[in-house]
C-alpha positions as CSV (number, residue, x, y, z in Angstrom):
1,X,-10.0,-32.1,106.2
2,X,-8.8,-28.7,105.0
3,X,-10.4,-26.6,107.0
4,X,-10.3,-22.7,106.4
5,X,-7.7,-20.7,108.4
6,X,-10.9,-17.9,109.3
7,X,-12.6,-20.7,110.7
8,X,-9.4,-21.9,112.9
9,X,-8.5,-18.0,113.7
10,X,-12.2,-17.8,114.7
11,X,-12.4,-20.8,117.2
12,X,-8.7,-19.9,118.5
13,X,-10.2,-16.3,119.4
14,X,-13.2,-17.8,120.8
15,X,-11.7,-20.1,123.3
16,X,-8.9,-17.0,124.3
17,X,-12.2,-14.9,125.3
18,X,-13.6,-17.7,127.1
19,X,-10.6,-18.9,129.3
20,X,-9.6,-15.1,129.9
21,X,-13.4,-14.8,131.7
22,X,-13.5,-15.4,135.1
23,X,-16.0,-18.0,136.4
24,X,-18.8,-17.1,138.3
25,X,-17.9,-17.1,142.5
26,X,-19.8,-17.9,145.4
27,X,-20.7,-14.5,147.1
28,X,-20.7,-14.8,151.0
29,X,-24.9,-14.1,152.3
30,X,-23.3,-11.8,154.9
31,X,-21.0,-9.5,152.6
32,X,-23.8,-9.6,150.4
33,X,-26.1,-8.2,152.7
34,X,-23.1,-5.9,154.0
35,X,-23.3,-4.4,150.6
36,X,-26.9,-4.1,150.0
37,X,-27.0,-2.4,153.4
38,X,-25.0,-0.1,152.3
39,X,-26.6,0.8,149.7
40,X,-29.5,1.1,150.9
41,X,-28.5,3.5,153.6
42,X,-26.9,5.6,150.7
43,X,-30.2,6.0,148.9
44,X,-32.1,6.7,152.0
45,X,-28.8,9.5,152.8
46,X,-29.5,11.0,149.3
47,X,-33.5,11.1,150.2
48,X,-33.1,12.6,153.4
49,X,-30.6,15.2,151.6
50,X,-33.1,15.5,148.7
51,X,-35.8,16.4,151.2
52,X,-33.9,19.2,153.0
53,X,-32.8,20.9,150.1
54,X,-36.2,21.2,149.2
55,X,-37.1,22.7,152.9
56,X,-34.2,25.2,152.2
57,X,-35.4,26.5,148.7
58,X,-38.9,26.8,150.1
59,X,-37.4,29.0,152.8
60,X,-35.2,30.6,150.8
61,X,-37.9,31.4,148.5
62,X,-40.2,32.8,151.6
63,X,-37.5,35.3,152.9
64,X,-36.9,36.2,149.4
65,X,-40.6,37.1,149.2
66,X,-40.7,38.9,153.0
67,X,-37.8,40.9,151.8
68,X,-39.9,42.0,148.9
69,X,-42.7,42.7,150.8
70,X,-40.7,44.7,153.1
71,X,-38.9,46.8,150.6
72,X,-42.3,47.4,149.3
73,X,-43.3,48.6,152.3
74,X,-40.8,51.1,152.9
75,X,-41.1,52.3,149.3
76,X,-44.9,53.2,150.1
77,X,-43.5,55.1,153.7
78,X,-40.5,56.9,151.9
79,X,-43.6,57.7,148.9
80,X,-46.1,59.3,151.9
81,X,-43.2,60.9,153.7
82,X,-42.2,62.6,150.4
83,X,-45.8,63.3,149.9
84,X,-46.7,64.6,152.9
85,X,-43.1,67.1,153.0
């Protein structure tokens, strides 16, 4: 019955891992559902925040291009005023 010491190191590790891991415990329904609540109101915060940013860099964009236009516009009545002195 000489076993090898790798073999009893092995085992002794083994069952050290295995008592050191907690069991599996009984989640309450209602904390459960607290949680998944939760999260579920988080995802639809980050959706809702998604979709506003996206409003705001499509307005952002669209003032960007009035202000274009605009400049371009002046440009053209500075161009005929200098023409026309």
């Amino acid at each position: 019955m000489g076993g090898r010491p790798e073999t009893a190191l092995f085992f002794f590790l083994f069952i050290l891992v295995i008592l050191w891991l907690e069991p599996i415990k009984f989640q309450d329904p209602t904390k459960r559902e607290a949680y998944v609540e939760k999260i579920r109101n988080a995802k639809e915060k980050r959706r809702e925040l998604e979709v506003e940013r996206m409003h705001e860099k499509k307005r952002f964009k669209e003032l960007e291009a009035e202000k274009l236009e605009r400049s371009k516009e002046d440009l053209d009545r500075m161009r005929k005023k200098l023409l026309k002195g």
